[in-house]
C-alpha positions in Angstrom: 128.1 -40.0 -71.0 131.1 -40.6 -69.0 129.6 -41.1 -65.7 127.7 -44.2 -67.4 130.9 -46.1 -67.4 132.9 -48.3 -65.5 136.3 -48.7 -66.5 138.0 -52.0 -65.4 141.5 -52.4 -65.3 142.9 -56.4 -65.1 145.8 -56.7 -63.6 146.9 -60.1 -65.0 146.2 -59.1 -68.4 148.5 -55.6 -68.8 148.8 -56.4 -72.5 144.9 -55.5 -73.0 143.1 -52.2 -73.5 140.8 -51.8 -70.6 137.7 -52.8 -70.6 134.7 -50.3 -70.4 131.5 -51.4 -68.8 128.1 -50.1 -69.6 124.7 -50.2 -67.1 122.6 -53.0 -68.3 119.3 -51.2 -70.2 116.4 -51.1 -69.2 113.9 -52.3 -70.7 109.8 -52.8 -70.3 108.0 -52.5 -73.7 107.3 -56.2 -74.6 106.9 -54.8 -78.4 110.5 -53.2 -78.6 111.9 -56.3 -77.0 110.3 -58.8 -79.9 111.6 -56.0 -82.1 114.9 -56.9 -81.1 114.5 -60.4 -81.0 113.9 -60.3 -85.0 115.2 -57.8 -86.2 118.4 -57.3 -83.5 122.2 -57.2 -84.7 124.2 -59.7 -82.2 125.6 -57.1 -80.3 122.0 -56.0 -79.5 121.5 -59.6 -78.2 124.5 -59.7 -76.1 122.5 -56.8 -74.1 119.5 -57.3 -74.4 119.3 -61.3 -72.5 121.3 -60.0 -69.7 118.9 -56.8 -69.8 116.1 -58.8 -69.1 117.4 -60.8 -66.8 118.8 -57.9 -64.9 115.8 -56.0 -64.9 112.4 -57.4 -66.7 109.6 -57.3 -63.6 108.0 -60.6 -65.5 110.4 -63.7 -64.8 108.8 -65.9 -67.1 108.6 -63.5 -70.0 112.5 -62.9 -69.3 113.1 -66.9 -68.9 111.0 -67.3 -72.4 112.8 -64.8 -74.3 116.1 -65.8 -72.9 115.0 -69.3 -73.9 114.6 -68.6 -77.2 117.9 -66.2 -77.4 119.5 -69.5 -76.6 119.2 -70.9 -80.0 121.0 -68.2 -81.8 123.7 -69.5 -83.6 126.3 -67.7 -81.9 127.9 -69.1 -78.9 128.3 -65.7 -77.8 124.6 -65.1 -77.7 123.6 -68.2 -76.4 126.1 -67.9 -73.2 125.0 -64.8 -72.5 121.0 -66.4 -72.7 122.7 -68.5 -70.0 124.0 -66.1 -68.0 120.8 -63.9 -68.3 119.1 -66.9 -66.6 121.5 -67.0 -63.8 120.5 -63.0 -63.0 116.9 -64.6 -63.0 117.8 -66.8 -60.5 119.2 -64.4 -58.6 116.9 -61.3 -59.2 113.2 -62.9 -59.1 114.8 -66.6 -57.2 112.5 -68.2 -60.4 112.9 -70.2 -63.1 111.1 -73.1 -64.6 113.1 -75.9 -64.3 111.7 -78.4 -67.1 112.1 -75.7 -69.6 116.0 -74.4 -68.6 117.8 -77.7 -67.4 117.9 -78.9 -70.8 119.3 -75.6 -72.2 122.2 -75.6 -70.0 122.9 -78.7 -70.4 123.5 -78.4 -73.9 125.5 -75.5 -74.1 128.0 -77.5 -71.3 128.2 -80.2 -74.1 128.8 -77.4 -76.9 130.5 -74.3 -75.7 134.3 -74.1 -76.3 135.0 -70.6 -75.9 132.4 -69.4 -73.5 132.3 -73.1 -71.3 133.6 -70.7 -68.2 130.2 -68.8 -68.5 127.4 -71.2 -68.1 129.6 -73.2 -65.6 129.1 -70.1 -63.8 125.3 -69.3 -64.8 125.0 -73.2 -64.1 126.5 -73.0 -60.5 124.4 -69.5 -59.6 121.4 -71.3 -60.5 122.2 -74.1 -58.4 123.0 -71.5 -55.4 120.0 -69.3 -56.1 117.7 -72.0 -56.7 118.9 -74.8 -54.5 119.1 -76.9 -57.8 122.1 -79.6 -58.5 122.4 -78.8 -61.9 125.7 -80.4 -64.1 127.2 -82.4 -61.4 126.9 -85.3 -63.3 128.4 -83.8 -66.5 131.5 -82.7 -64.5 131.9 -85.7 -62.4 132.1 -87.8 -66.0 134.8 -85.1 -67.5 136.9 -85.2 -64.7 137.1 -89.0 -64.7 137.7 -88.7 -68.3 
């Protein structure tokens, strides 16, 4: 449907196609979401982390399965597990910190191509949450 899309136009990159944005799913039964989680294609779990963060009433549900999306092999999965944490944050102001800090500060140390997104998931946690997540990681890379 037409009307379900956003079409988004950059202006500082004319040489791309733009790029057409979809509503975020939503989803609430716990049996289609593990369904997903085995038996999902990666494009499924782009969605379906930010989905759940987006949207999922239970936090710690969404923070658990987001958890375990972030040890998918693909960095593009795993930054968006990262980002779907940040919508946490910011949706349900939640998230257990002994179980996520050690996440995000992984995929810092491992990201190349998506690095930009959990710097961002990492700094709307620390907004949202009043946490001071990855300072010392930056501090040492900037001296560096």
């Amino acid at each position: 449907m037409v009307t379900d899309k956003i079409f988004a136009m950059d202006s500082f990159e004319p040489d791309l196609p733009p790029r057409i944005y979809f509503p975020l799913p939503v989803l609430t039964n716990r049996q289609e979401i593990e369904e997903l989680l085995v038996h999902g294609s990666v494009e499924e779990l782009l969605i379906l982390s930010l989905a759940l963060g987006e949207h999922f009433p239970d936090w710690k549900y969404a923070q658990d399965v987001c958890l375990r999306i972030a040890e998918h092999p693909s960095e593009g999965v795993r930054a968006n597990a990262c980002l779907a944490l940040a919508y946490i944050a910011r949706t349900k102001q939640r998230l257990e910190k002994h179980l996520v800090k050690s996440i995000l500060l992984r995929e810092l140390r491992a990201q190349t191509e998506f690095r930009w997104r959990i710097e961002d998931a990492v700094s709307d946690i620390n907004y949202y949450l009043e946490w001071h997540l990855g300072f010392k990681h930056e501090m040492s890379e900037k001296s560096n």
